[in-house]
PQR file of N, CA, C, O and H, with PARSE charges and radii, in Angstrom:
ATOM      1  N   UNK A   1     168.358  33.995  72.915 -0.4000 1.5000
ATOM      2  CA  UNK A   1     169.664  34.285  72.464 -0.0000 2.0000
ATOM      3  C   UNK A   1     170.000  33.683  71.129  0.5500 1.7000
ATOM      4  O   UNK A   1     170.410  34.362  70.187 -0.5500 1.4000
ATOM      5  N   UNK A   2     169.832  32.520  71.086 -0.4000 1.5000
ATOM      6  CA  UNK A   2     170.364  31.388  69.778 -0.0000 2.0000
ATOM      7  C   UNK A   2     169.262  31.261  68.911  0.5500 1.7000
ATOM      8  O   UNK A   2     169.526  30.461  68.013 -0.5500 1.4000
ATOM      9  H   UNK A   2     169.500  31.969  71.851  0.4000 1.0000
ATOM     10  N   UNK A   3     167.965  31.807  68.817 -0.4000 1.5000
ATOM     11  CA  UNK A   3     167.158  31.530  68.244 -0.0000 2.0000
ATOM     12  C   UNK A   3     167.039  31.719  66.906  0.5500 1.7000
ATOM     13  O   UNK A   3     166.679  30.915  66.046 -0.5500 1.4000
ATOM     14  H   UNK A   3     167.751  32.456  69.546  0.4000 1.0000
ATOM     15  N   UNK A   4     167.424  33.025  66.787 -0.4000 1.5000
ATOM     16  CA  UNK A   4     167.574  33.601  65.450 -0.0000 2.0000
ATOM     17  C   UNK A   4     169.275  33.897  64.869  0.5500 1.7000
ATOM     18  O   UNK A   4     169.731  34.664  64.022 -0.5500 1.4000
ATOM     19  H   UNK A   4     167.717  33.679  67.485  0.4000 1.0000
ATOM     20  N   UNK A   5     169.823  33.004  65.675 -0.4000 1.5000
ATOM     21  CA  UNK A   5     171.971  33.128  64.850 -0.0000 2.0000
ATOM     22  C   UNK A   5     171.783  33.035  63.306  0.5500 1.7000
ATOM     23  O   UNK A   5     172.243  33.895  62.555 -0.5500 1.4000
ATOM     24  H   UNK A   5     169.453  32.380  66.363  0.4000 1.0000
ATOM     25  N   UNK A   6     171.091  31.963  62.872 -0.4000 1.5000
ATOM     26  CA  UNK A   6     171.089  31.762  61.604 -0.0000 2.0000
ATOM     27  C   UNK A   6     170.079  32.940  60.785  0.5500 1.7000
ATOM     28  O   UNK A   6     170.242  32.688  59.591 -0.5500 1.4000
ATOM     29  H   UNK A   6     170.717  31.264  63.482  0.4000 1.0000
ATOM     30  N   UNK A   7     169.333  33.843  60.883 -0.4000 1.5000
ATOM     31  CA  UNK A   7     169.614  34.982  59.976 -0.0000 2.0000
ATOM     32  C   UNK A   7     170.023  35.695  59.847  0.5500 1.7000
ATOM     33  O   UNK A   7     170.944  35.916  60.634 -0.5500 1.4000
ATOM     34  H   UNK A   7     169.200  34.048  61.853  0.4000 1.0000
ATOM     35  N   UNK A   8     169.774  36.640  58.853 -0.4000 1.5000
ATOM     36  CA  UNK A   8     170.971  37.811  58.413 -0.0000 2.0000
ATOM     37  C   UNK A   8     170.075  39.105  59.410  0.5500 1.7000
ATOM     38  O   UNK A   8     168.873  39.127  59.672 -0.5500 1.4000
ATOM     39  H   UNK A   8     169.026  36.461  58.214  0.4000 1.0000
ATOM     40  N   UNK A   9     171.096  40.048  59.791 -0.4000 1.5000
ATOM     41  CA  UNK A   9     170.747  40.871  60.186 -0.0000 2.0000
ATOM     42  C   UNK A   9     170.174  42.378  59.472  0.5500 1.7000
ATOM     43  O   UNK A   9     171.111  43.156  59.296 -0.5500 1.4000
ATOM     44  H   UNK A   9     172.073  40.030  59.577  0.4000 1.0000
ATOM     45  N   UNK A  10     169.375  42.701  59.212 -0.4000 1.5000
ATOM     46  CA  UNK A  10     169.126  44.381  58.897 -0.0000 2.0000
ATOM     47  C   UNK A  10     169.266  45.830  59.781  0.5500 1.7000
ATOM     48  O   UNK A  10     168.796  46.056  60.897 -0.5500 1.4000
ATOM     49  H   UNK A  10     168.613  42.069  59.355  0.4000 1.0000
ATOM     50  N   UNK A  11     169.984  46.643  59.005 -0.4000 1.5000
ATOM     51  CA  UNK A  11     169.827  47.724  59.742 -0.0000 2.0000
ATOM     52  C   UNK A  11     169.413  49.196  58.831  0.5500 1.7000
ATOM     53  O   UNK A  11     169.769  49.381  57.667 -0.5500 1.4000
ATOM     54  H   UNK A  11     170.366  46.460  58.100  0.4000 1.0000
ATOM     55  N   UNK A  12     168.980  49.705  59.261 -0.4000 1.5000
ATOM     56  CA  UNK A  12     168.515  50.610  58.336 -0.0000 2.0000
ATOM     57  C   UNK A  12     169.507  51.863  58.767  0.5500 1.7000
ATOM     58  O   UNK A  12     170.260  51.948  59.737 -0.5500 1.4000
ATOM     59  H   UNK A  12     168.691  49.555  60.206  0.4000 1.0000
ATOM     60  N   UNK A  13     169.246  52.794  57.717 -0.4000 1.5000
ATOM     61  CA  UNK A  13     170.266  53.856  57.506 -0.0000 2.0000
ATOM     62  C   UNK A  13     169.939  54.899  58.489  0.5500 1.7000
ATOM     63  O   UNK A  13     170.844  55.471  59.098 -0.5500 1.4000
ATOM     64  H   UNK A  13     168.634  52.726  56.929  0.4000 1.0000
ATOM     65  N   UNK A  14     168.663  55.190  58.686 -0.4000 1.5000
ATOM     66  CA  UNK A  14     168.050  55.755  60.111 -0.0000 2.0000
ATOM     67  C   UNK A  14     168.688  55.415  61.184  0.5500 1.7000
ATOM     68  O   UNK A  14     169.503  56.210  61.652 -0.5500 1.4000
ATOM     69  H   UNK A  14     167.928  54.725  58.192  0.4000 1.0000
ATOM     70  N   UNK A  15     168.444  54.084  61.846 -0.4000 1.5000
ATOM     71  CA  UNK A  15     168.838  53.287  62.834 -0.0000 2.0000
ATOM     72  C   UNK A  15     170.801  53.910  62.880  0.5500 1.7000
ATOM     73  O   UNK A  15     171.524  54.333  63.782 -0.5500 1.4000
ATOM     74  H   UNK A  15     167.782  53.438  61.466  0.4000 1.0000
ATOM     75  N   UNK A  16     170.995  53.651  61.423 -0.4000 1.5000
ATOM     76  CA  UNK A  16     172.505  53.729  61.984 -0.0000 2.0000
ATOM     77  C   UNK A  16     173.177  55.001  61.861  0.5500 1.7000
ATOM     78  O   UNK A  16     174.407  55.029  61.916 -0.5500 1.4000
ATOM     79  H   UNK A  16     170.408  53.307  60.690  0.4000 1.0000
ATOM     80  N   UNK A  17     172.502  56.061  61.700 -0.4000 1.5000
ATOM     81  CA  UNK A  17     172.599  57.214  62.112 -0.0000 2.0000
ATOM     82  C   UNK A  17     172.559  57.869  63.609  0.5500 1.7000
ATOM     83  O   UNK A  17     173.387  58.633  64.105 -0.5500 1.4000
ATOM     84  H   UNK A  17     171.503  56.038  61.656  0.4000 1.0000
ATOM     85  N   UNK A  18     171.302  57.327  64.213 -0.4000 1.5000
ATOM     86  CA  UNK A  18     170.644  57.152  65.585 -0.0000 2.0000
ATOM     87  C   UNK A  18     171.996  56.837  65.917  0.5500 1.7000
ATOM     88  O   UNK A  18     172.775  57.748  66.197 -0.5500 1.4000
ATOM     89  H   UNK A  18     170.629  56.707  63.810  0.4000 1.0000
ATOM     90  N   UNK A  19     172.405  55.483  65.914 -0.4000 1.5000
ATOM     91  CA  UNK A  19     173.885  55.066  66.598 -0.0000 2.0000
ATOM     92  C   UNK A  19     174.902  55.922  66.684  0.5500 1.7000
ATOM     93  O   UNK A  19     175.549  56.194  67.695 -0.5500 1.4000
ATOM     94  H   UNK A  19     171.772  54.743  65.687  0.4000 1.0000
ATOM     95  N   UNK A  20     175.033  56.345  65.601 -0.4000 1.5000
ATOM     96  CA  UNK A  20     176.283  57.326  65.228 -0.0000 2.0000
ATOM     97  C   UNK A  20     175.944  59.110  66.100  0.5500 1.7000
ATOM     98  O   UNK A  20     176.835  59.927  66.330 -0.5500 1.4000
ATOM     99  H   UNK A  20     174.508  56.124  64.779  0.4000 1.0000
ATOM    100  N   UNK A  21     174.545  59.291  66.411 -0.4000 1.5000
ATOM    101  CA  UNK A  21     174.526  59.998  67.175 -0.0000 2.0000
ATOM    102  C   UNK A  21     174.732  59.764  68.628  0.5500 1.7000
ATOM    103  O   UNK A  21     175.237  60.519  69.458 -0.5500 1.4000
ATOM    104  H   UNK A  21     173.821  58.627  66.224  0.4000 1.0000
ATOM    105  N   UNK A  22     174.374  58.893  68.732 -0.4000 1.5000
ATOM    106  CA  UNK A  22     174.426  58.476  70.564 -0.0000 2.0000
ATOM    107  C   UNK A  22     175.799  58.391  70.481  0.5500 1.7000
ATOM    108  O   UNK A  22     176.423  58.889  71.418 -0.5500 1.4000
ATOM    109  H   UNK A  22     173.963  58.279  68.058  0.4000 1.0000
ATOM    110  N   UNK A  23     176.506  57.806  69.456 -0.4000 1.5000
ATOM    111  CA  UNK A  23     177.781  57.713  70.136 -0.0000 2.0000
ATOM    112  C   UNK A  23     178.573  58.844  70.326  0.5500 1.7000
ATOM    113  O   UNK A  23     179.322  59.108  71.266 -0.5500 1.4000
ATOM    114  H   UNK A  23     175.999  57.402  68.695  0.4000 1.0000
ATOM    115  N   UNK A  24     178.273  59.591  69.144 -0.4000 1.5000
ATOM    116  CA  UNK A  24     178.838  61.458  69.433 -0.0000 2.0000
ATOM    117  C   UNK A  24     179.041  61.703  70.920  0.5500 1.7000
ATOM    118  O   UNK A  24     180.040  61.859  71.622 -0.5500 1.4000
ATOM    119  H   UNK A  24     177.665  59.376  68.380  0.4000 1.0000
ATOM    120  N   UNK A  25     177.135  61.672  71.249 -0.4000 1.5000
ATOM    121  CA  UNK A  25     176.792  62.477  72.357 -0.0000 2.0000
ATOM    122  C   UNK A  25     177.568  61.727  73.505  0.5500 1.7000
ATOM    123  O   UNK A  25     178.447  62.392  74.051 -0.5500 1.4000
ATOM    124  H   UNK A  25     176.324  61.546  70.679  0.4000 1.0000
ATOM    125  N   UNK A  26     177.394  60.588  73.900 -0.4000 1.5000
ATOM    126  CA  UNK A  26     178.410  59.569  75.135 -0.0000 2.0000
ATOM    127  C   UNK A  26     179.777  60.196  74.936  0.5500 1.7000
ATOM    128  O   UNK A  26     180.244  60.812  75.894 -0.5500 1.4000
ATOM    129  H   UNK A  26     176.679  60.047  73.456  0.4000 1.0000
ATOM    130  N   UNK A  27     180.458  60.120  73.841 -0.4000 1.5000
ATOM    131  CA  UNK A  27     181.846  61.005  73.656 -0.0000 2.0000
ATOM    132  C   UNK A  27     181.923  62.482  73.838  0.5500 1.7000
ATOM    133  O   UNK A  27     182.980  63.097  73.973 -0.5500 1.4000
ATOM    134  H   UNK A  27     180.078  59.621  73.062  0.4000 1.0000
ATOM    135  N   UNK A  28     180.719  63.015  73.832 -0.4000 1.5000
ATOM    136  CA  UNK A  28     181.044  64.522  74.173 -0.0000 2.0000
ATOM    137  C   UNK A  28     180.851  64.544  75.433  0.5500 1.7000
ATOM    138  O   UNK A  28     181.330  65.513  76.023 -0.5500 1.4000
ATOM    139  H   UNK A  28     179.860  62.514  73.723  0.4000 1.0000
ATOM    140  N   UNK A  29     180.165  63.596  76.178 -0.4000 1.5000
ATOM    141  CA  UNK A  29     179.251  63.716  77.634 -0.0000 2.0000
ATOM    142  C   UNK A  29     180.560  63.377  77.892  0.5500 1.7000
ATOM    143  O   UNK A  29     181.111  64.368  78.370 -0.5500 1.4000
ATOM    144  H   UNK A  29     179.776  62.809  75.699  0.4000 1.0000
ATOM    145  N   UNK A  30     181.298  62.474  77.807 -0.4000 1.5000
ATOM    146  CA  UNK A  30     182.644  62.115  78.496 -0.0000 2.0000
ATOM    147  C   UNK A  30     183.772  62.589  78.645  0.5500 1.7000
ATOM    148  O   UNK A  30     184.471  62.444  79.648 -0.5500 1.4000
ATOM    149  H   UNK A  30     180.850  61.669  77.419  0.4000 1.0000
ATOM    150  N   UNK A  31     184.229  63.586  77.033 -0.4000 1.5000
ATOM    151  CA  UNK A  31     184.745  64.918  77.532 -0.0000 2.0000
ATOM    152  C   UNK A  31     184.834  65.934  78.312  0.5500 1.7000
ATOM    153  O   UNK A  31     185.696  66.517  78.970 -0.5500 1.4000
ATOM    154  H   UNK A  31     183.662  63.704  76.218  0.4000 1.0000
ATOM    155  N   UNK A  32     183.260  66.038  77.982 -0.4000 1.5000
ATOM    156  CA  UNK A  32     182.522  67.313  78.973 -0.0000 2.0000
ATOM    157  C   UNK A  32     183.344  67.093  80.654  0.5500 1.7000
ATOM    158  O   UNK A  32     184.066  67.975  81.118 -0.5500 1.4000
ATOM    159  H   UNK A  32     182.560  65.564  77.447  0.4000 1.0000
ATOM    160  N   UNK A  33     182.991  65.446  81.572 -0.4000 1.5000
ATOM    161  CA  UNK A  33     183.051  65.110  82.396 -0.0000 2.0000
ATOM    162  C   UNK A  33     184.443  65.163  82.777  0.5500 1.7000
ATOM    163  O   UNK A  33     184.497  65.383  83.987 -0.5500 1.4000
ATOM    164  H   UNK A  33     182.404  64.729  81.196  0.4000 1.0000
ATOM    165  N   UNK A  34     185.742  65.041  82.199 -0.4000 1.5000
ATOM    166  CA  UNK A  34     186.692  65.174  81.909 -0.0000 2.0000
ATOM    167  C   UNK A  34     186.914  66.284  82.114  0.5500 1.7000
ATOM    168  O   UNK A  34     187.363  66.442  83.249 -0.5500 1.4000
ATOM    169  H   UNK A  34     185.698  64.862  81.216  0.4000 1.0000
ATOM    170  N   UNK A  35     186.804  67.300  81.475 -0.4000 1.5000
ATOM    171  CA  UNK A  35     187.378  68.860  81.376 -0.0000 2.0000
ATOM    172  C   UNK A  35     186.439  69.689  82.611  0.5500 1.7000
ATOM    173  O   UNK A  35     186.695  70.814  83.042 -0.5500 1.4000
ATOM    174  H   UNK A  35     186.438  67.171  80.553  0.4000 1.0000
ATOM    175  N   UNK A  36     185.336  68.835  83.023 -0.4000 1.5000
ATOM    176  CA  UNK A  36     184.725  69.379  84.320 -0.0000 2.0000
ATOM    177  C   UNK A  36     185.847  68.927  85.847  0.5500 1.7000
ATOM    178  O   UNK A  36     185.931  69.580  86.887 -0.5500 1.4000
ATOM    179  H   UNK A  36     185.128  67.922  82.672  0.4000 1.0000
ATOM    180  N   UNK A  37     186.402  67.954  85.588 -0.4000 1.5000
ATOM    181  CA  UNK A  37     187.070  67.113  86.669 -0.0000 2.0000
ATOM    182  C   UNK A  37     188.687  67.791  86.574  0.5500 1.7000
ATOM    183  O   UNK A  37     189.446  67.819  87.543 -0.5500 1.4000
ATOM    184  H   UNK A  37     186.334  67.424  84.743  0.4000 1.0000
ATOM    185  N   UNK A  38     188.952  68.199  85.517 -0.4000 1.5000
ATOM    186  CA  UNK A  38     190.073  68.867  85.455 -0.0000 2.0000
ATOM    187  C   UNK A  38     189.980  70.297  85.981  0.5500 1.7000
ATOM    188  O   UNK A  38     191.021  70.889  86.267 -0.5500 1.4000
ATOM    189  H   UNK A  38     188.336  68.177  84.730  0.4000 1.0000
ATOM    190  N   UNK A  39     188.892  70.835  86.113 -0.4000 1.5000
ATOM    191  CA  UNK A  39     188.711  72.571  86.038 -0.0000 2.0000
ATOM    192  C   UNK A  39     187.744  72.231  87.552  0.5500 1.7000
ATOM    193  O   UNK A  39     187.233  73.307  87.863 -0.5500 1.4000
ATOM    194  H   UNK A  39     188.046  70.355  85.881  0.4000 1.0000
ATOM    195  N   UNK A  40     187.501  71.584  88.152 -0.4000 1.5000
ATOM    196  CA  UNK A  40     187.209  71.283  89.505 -0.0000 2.0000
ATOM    197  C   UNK A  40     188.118  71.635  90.711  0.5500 1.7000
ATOM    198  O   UNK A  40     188.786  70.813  91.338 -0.5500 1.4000
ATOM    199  H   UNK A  40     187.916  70.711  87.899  0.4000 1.0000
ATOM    200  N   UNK A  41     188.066  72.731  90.910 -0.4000 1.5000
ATOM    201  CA  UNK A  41     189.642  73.478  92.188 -0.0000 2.0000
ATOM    202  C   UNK A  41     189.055  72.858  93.656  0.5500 1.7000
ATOM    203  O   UNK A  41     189.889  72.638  94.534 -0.5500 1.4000
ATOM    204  H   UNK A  41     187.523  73.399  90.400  0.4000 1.0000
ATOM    205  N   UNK A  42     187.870  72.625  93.878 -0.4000 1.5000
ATOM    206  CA  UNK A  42     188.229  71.744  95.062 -0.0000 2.0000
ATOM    207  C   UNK A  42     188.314  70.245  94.822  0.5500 1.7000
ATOM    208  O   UNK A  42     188.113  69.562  95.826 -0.5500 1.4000
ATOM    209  H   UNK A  42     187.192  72.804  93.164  0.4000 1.0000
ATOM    210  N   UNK A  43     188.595  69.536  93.587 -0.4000 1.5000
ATOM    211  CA  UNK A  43     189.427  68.377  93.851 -0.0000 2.0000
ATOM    212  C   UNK A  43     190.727  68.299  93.021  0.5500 1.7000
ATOM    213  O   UNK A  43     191.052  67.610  92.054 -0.5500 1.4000
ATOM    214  H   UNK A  43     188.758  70.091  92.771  0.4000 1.0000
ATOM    215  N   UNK A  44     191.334  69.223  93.720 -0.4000 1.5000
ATOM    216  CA  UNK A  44     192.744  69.669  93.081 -0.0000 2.0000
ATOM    217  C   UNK A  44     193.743  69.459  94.262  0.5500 1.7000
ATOM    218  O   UNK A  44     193.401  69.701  95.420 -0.5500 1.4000
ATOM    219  H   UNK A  44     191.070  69.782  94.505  0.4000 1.0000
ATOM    220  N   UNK A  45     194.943  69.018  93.951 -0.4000 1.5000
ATOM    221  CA  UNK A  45     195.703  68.226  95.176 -0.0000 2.0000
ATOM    222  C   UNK A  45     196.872  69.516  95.544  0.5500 1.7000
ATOM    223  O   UNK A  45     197.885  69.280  96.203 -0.5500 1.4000
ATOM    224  H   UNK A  45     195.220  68.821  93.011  0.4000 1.0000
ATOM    225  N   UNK A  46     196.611  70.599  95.116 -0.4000 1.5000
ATOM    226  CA  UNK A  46     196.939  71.987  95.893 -0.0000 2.0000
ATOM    227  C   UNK A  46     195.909  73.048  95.929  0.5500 1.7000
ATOM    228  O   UNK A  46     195.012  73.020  95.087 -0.5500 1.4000
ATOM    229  H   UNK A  46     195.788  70.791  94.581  0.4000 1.0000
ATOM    230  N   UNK A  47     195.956  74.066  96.904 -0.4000 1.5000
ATOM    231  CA  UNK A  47     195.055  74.817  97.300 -0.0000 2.0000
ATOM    232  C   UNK A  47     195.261  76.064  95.730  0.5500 1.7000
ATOM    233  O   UNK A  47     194.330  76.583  95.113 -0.5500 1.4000
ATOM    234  H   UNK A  47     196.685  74.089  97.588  0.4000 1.0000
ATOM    235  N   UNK A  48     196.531  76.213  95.499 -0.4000 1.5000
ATOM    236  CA  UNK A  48     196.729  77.445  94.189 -0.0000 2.0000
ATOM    237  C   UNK A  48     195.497  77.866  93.263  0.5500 1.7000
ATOM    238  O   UNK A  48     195.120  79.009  93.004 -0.5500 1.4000
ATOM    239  H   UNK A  48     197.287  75.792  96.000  0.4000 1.0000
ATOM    240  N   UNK A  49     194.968  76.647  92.830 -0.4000 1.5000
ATOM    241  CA  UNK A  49     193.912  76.501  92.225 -0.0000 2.0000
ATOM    242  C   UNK A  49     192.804  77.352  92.845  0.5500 1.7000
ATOM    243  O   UNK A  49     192.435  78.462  92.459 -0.5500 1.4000
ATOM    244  H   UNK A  49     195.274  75.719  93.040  0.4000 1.0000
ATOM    245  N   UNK A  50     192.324  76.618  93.905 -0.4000 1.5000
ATOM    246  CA  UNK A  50     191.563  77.180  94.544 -0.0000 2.0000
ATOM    247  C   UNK A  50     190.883  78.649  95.240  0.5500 1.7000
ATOM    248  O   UNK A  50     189.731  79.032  95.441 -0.5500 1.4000
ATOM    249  H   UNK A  50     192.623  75.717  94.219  0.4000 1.0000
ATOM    250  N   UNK A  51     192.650  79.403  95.556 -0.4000 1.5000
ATOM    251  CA  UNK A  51     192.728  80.654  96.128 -0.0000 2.0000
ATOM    252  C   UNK A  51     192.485  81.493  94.600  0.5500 1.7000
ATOM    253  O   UNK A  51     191.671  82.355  94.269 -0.5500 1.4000
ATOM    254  H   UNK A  51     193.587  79.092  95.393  0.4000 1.0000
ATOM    255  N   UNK A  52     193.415  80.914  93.983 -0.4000 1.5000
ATOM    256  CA  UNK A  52     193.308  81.642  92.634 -0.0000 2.0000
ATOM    257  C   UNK A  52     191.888  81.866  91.747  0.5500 1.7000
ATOM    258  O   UNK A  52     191.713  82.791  90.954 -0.5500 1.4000
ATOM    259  H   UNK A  52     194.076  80.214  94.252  0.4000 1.0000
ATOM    260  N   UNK A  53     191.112  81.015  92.002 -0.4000 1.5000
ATOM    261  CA  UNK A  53     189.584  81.035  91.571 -0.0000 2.0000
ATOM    262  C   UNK A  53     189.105  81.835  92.727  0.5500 1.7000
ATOM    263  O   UNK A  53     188.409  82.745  92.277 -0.5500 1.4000
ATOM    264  H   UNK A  53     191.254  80.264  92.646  0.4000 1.0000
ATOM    265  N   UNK A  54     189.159  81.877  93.716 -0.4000 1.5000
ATOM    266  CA  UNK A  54     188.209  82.774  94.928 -0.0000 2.0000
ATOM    267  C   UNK A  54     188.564  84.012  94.678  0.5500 1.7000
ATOM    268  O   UNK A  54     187.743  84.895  94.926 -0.5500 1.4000
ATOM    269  H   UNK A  54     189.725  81.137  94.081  0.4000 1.0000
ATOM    270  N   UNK A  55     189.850  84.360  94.137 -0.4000 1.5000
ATOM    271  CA  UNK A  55     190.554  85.734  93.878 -0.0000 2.0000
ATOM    272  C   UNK A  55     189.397  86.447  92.911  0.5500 1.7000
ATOM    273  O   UNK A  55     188.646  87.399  93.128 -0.5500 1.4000
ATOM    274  H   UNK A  55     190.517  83.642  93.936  0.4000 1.0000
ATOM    275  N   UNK A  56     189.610  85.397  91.509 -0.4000 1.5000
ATOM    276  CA  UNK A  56     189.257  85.953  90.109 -0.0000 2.0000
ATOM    277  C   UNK A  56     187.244  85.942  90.734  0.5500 1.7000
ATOM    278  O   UNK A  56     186.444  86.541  90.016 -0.5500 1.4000
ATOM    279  H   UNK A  56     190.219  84.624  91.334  0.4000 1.0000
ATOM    280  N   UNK A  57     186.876  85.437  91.655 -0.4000 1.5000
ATOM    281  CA  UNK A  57     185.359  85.583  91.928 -0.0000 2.0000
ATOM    282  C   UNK A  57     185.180  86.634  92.810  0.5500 1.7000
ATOM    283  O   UNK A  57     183.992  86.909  92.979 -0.5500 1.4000
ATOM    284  H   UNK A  57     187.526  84.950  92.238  0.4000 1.0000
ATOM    285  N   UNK A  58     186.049  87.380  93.491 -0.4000 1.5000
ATOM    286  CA  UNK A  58     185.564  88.485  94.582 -0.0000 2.0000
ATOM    287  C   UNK A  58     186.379  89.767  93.494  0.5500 1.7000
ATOM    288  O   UNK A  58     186.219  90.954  93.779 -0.5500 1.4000
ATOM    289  H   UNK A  58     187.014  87.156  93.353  0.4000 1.0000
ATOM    290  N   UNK A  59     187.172  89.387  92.352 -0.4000 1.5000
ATOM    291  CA  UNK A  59     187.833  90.561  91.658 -0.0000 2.0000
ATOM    292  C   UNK A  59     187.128  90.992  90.556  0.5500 1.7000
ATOM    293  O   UNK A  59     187.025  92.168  90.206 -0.5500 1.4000
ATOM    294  H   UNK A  59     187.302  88.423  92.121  0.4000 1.0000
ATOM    295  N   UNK A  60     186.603  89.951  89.964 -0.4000 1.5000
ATOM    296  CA  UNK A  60     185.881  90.055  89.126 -0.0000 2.0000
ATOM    297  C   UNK A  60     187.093  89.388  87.399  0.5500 1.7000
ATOM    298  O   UNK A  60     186.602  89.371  86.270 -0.5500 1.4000
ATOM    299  H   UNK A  60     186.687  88.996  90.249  0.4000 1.0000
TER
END
C-alpha cells in the first residue's frame, strides 16, 4: 500500500481513454437496467400494465 506514496504517478493517454470508456459503458449498462426495470409489467404495482402488454402481444 505505502510503498510507493512518495512517487509521482503516470498515466498514459491510452489508459485514460480505456477509463473514460468503461465509464461510458457502466453508465449506459445502468441506464439500460433502469429503463429495463421501468418497462418490466410484471414488476409493476398494477396489473394495467400488464393486461395492456398481453393485449398489444395477441393484437399485434
Amino acid at each position: 500500500g505505502d510503498l510507493f506514496a512518495d512517487k509521482e504517478v503516470f498515466v498514459t493517454s491510452g489508459y485514460k481513454a480505456k477509463l473514460a470508456e468503461r465509464q461510458a459503458d457502466l453508465e449506459r449498462e445502468k441506464l439500460e437496467d433502469k429503463r429495463e426495470a421501468l418497462l418490466n409489467v410484471l414488476q409493476q404495482d398494477n396489473m394495467d400494465a400488464f393486461y395492456r402488454f398481453q393485449l398489444k402481444l395477441r393484437t399485434g
